[in-house]
mmCIF file of the N, C-alpha and C atoms, coordinates in Angstrom:
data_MODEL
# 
_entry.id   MODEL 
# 
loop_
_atom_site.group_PDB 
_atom_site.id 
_atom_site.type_symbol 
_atom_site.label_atom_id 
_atom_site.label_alt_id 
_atom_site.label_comp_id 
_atom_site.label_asym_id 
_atom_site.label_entity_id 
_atom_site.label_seq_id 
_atom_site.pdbx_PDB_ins_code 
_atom_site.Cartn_x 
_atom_site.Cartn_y 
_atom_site.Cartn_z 
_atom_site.occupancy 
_atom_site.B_iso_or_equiv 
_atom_site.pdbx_formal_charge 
_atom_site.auth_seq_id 
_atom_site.auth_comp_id 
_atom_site.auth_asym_id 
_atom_site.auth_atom_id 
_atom_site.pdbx_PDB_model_num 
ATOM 1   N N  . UNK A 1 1  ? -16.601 -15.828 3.084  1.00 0.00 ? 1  UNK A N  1 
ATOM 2   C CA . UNK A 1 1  ? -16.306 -14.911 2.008  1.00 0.00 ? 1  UNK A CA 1 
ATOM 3   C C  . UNK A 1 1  ? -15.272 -15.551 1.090  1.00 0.00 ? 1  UNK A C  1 
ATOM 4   N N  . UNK A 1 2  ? -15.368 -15.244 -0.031 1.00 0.00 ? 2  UNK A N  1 
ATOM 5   C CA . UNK A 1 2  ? -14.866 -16.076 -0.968 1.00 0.00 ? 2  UNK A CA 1 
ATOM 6   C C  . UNK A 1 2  ? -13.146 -14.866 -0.668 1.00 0.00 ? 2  UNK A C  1 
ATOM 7   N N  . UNK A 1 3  ? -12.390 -15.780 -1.000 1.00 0.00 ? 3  UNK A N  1 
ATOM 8   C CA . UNK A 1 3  ? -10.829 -14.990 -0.854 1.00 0.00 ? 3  UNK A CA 1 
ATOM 9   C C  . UNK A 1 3  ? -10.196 -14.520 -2.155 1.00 0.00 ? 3  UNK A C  1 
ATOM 10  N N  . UNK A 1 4  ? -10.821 -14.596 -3.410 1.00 0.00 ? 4  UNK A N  1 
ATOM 11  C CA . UNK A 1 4  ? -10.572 -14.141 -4.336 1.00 0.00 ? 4  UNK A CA 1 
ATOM 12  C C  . UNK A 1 4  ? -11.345 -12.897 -4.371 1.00 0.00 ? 4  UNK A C  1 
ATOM 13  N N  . UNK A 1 5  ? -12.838 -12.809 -4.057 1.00 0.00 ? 5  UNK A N  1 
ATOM 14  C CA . UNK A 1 5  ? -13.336 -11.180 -3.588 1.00 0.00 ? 5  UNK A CA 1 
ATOM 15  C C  . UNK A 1 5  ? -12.562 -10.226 -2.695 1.00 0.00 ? 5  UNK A C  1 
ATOM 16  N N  . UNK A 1 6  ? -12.351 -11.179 -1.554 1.00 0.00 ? 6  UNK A N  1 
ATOM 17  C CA . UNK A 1 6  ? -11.597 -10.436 -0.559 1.00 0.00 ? 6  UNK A CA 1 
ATOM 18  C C  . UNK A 1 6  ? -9.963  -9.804  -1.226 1.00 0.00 ? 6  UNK A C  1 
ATOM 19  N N  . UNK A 1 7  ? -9.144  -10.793 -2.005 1.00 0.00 ? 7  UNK A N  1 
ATOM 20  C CA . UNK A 1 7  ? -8.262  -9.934  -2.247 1.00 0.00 ? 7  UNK A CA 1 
ATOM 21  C C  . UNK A 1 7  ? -8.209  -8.835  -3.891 1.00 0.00 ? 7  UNK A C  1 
ATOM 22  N N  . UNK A 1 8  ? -9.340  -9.023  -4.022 1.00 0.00 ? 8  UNK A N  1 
ATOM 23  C CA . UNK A 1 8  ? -9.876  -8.043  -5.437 1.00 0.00 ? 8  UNK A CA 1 
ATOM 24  C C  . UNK A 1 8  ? -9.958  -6.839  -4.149 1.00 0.00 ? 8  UNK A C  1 
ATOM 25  N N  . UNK A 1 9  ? -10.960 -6.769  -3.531 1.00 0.00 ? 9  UNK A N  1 
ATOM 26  C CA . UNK A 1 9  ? -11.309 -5.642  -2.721 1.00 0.00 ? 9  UNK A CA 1 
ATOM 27  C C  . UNK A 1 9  ? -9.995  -4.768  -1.969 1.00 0.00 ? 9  UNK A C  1 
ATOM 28  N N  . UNK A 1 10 ? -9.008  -5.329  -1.388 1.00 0.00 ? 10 UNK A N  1 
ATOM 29  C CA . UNK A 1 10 ? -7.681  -5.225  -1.190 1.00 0.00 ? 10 UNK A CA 1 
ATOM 30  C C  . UNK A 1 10 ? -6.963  -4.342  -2.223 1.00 0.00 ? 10 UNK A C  1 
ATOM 31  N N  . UNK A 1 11 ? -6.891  -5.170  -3.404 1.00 0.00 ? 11 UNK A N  1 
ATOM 32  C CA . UNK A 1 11 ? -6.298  -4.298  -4.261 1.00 0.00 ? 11 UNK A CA 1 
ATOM 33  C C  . UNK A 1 11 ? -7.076  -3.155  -4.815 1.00 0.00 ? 11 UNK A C  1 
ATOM 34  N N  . UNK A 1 12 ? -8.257  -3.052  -4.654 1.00 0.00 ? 12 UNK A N  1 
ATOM 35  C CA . UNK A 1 12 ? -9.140  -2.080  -5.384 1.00 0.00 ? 12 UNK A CA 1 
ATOM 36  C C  . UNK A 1 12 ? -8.888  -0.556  -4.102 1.00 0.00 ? 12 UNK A C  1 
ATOM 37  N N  . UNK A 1 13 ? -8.998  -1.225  -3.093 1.00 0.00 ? 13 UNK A N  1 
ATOM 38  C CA . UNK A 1 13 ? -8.740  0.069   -1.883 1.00 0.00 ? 13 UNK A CA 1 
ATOM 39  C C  . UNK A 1 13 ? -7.470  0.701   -2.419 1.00 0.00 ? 13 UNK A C  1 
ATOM 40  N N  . UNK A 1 14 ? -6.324  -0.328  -2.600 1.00 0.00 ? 14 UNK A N  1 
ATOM 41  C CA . UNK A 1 14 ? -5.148  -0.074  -1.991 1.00 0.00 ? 14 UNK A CA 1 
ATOM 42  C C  . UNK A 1 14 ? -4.535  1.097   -3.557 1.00 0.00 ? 14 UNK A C  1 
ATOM 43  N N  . UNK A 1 15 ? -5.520  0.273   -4.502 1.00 0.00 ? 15 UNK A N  1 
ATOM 44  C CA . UNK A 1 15 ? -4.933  1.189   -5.634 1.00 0.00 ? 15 UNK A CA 1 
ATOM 45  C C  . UNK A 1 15 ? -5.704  2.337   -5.768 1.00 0.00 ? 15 UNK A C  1 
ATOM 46  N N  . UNK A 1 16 ? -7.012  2.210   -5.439 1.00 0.00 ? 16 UNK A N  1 
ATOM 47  C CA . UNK A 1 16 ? -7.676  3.836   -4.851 1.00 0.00 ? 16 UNK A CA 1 
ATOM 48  C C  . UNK A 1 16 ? -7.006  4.641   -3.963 1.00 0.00 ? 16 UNK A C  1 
ATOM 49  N N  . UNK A 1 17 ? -6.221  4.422   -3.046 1.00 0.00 ? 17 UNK A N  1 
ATOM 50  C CA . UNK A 1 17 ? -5.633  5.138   -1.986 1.00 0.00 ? 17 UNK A CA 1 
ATOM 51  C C  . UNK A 1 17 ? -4.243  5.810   -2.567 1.00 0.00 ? 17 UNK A C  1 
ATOM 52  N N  . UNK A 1 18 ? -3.300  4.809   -3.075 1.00 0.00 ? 18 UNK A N  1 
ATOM 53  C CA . UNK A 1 18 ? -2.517  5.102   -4.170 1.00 0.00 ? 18 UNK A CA 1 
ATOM 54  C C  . UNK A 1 18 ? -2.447  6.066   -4.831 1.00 0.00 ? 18 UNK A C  1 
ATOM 55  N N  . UNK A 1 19 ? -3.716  6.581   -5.681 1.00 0.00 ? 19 UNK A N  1 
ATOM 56  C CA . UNK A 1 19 ? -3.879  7.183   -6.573 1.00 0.00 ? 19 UNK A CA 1 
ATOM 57  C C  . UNK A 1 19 ? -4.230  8.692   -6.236 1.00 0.00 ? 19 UNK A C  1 
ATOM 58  N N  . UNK A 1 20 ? -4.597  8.588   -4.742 1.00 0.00 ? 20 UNK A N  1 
ATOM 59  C CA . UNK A 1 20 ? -5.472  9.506   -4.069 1.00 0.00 ? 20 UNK A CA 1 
ATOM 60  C C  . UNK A 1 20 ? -4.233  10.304  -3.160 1.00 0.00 ? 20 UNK A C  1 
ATOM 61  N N  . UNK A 1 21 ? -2.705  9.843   -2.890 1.00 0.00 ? 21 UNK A N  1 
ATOM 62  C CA . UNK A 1 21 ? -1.971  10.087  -2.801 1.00 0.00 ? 21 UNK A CA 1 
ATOM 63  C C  . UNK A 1 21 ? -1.085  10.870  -3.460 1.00 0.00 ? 21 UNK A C  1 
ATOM 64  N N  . UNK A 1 22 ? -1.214  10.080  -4.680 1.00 0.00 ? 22 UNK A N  1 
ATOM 65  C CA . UNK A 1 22 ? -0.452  10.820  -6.104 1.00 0.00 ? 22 UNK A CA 1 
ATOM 66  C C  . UNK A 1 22 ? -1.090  11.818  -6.455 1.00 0.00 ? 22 UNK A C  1 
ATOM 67  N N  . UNK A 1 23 ? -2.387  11.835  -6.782 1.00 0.00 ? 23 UNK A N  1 
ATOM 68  C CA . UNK A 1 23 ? -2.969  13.144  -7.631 1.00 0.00 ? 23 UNK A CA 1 
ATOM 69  C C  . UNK A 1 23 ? -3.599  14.172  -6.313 1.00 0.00 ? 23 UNK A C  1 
ATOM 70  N N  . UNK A 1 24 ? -4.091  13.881  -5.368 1.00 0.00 ? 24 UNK A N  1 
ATOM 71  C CA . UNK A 1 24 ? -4.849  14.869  -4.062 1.00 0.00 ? 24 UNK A CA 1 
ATOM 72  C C  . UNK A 1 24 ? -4.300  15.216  -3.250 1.00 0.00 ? 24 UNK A C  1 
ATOM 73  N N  . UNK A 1 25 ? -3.051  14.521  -2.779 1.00 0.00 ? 25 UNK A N  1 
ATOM 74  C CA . UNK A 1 25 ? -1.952  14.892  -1.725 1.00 0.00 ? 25 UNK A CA 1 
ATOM 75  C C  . UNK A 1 25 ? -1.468  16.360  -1.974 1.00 0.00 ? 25 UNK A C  1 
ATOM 76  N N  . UNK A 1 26 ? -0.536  16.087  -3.262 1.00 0.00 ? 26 UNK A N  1 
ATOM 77  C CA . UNK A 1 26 ? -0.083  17.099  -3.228 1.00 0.00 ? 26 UNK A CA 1 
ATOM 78  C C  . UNK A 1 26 ? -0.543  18.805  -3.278 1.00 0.00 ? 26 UNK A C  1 
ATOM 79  N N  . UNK A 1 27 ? -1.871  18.708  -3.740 1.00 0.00 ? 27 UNK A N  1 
ATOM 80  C CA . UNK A 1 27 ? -2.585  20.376  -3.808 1.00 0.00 ? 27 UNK A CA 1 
ATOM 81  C C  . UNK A 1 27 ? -2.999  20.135  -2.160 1.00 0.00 ? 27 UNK A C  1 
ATOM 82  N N  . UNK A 1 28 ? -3.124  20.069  -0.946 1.00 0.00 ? 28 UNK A N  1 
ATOM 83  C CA . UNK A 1 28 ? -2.598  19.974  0.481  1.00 0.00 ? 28 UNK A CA 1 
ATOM 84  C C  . UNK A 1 28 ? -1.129  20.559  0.677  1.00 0.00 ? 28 UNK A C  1 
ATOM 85  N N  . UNK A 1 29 ? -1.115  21.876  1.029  1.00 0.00 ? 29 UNK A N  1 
ATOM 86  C CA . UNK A 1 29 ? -0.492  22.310  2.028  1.00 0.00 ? 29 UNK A CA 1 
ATOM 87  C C  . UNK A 1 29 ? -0.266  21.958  3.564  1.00 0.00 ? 29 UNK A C  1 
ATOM 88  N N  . UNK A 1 30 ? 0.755   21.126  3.895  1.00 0.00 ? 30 UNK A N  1 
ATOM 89  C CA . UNK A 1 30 ? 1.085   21.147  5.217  1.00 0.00 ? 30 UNK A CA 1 
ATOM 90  C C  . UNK A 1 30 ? 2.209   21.134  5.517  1.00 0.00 ? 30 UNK A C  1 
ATOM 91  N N  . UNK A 1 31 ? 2.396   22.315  6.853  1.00 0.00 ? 31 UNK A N  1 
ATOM 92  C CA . UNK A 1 31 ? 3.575   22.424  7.029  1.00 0.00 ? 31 UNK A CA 1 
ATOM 93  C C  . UNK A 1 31 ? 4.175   21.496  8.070  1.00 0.00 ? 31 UNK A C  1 
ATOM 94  N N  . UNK A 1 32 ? 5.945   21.580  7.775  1.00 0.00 ? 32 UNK A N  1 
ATOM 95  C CA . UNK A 1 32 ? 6.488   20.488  8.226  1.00 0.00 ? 32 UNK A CA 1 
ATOM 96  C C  . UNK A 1 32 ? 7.294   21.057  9.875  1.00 0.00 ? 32 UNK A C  1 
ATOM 97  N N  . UNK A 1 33 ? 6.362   20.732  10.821 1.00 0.00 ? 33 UNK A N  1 
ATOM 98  C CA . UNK A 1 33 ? 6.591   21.131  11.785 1.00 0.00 ? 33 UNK A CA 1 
ATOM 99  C C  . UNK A 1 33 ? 6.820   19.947  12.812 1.00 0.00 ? 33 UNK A C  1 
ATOM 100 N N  . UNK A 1 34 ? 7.073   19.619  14.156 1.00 0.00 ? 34 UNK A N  1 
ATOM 101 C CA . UNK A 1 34 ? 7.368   18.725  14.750 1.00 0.00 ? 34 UNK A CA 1 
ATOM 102 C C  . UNK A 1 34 ? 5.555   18.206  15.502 1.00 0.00 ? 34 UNK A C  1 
ATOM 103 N N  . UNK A 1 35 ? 4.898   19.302  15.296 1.00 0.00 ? 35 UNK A N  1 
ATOM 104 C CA . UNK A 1 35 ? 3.248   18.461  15.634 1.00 0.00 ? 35 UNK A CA 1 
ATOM 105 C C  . UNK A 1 35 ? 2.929   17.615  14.853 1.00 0.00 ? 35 UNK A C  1 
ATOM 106 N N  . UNK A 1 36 ? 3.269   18.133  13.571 1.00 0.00 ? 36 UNK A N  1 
ATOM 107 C CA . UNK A 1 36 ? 2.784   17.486  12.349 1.00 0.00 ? 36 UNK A CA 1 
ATOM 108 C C  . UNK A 1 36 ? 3.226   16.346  12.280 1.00 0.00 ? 36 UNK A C  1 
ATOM 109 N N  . UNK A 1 37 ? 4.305   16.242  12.303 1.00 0.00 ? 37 UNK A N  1 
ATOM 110 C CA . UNK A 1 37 ? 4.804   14.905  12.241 1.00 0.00 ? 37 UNK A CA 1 
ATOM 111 C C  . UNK A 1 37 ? 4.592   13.613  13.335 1.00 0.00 ? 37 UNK A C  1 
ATOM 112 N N  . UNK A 1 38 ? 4.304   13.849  14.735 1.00 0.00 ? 38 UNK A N  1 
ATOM 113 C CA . UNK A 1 38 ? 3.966   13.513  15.697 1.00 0.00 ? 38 UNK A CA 1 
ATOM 114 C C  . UNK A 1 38 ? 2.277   13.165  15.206 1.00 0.00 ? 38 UNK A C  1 
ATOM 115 N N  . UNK A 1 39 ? 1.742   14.260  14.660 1.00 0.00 ? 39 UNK A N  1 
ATOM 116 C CA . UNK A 1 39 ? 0.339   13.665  14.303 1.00 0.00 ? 39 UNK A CA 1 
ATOM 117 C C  . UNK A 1 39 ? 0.222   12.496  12.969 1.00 0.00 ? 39 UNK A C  1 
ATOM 118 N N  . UNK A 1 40 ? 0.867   12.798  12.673 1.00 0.00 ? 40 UNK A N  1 
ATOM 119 C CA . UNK A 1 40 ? 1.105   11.424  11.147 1.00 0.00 ? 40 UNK A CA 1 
ATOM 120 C C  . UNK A 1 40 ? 1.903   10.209  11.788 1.00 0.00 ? 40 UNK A C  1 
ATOM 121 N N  . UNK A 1 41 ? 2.585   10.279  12.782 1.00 0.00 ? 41 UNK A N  1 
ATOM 122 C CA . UNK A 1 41 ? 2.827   8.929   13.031 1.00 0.00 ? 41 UNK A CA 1 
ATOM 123 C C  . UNK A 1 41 ? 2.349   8.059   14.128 1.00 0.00 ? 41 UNK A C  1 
ATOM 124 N N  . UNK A 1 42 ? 1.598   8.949   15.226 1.00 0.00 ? 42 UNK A N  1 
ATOM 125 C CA . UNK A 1 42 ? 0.503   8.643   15.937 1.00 0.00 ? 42 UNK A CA 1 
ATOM 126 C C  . UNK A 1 42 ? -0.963  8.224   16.007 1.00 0.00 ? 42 UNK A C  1 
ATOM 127 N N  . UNK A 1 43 ? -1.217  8.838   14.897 1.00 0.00 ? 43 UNK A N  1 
ATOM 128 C CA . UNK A 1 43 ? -2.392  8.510   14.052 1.00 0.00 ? 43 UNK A CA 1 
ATOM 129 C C  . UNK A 1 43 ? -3.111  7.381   13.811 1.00 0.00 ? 43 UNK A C  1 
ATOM 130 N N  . UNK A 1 44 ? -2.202  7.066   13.065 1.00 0.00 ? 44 UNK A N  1 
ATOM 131 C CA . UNK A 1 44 ? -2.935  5.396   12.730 1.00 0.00 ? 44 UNK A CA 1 
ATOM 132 C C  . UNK A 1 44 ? -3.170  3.890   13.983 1.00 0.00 ? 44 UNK A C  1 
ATOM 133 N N  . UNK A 1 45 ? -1.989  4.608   14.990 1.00 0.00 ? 45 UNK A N  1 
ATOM 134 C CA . UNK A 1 45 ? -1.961  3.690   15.677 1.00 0.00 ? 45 UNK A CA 1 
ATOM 135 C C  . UNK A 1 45 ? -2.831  3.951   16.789 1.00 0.00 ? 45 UNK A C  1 
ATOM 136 N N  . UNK A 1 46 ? -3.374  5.581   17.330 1.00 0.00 ? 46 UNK A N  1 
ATOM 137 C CA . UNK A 1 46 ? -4.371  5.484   18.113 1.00 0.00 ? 46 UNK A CA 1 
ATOM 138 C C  . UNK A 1 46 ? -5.800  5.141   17.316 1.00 0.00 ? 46 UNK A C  1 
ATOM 139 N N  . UNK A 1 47 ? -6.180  5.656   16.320 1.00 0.00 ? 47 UNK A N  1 
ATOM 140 C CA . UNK A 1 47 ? -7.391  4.938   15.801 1.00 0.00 ? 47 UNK A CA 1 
ATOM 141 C C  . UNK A 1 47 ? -7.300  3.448   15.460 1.00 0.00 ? 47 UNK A C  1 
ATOM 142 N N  . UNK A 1 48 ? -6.372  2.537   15.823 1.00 0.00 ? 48 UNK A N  1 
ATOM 143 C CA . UNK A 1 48 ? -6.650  1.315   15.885 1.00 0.00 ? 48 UNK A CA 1 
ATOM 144 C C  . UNK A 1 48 ? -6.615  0.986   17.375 1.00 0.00 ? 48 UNK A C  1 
ATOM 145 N N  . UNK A 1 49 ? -6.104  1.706   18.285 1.00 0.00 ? 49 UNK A N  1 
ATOM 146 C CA . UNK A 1 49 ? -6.331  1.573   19.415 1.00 0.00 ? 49 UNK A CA 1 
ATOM 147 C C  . UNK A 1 49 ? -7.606  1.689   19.866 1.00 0.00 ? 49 UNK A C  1 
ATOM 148 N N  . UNK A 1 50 ? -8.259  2.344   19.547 1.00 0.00 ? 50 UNK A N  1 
ATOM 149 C CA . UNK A 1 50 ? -9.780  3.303   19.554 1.00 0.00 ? 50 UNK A CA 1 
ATOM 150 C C  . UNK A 1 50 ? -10.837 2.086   18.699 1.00 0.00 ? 50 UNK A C  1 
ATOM 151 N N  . UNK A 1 51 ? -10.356 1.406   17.785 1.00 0.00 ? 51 UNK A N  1 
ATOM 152 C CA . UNK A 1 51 ? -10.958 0.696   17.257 1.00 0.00 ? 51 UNK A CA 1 
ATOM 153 C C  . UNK A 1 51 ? -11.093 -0.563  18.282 1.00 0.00 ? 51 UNK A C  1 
ATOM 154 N N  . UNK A 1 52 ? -9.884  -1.450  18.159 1.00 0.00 ? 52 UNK A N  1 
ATOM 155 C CA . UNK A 1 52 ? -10.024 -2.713  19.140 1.00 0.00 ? 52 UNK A CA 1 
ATOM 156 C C  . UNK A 1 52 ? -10.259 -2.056  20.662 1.00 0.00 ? 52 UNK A C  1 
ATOM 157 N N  . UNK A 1 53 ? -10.337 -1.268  21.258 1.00 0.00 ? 53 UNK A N  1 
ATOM 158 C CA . UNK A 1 53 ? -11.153 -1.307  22.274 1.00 0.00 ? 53 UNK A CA 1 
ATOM 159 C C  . UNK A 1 53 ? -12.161 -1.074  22.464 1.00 0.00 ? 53 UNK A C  1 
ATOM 160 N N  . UNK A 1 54 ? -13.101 -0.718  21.057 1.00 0.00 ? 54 UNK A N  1 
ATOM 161 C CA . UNK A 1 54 ? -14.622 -0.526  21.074 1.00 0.00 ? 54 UNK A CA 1 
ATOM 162 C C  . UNK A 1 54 ? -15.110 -1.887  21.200 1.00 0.00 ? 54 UNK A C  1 
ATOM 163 N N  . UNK A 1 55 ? -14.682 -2.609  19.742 1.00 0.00 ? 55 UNK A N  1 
ATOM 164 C CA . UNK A 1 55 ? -14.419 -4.212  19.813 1.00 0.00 ? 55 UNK A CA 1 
ATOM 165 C C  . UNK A 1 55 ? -14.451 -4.491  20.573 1.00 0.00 ? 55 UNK A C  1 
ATOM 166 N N  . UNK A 1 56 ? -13.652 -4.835  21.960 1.00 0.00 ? 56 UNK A N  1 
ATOM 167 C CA . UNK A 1 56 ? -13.524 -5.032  23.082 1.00 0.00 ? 56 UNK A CA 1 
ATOM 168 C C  . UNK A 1 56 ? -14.419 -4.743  23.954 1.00 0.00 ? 56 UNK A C  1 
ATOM 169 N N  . UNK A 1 57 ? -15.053 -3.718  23.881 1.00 0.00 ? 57 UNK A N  1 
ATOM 170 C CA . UNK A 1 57 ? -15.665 -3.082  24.908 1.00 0.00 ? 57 UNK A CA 1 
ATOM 171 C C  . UNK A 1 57 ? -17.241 -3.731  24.327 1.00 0.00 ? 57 UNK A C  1 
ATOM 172 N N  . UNK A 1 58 ? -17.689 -3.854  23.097 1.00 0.00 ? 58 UNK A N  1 
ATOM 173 C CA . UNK A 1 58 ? -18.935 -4.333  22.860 1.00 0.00 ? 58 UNK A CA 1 
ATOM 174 C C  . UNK A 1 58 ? -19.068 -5.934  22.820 1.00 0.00 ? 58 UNK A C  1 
ATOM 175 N N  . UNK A 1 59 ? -17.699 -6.748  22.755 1.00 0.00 ? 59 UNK A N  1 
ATOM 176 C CA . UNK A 1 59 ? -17.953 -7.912  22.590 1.00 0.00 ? 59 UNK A CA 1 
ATOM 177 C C  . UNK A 1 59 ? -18.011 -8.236  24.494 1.00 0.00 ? 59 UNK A C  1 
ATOM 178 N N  . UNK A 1 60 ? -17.861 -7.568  25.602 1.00 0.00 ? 60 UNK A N  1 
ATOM 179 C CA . UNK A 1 60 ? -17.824 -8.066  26.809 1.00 0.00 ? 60 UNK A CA 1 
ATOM 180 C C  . UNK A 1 60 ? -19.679 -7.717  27.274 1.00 0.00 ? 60 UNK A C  1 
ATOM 181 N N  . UNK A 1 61 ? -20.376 -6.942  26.585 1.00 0.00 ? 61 UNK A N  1 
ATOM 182 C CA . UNK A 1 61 ? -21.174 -6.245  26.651 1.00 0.00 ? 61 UNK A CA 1 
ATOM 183 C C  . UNK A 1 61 ? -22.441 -6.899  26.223 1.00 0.00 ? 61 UNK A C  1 
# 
């Protein structure tokens, strides 16, 4: 893969996500409770957990 696509695509996510933050976030109501917060910072790191062990689990397979 060419690395000038790859980091176009990078920035194209990253400024879609960005934007999707700024203008869609905020009409989301959520309240600021101690689950909540436990779920936003747990989050990302079990679905990458969940990810590399599928990985894992199909590349032994």
């Amino acid at each position: 893969m060419n690395i000038a696509i790859f980091i176009l695509k990078v920035f194209l996510l990253s400024t879609g996500l960005s934007l999707a933050i700024k203008y869609l976030a905020p009409s989301f109501t959520i309240a600021a409770t101690p689950a909540n917060a436990l779920i936003a910072v747990f989050s990302p790191t079990l679905i990458m957990l969940m990810l590399f062990s599928w990985k894992a689990w199909k590349q032994q397979g």
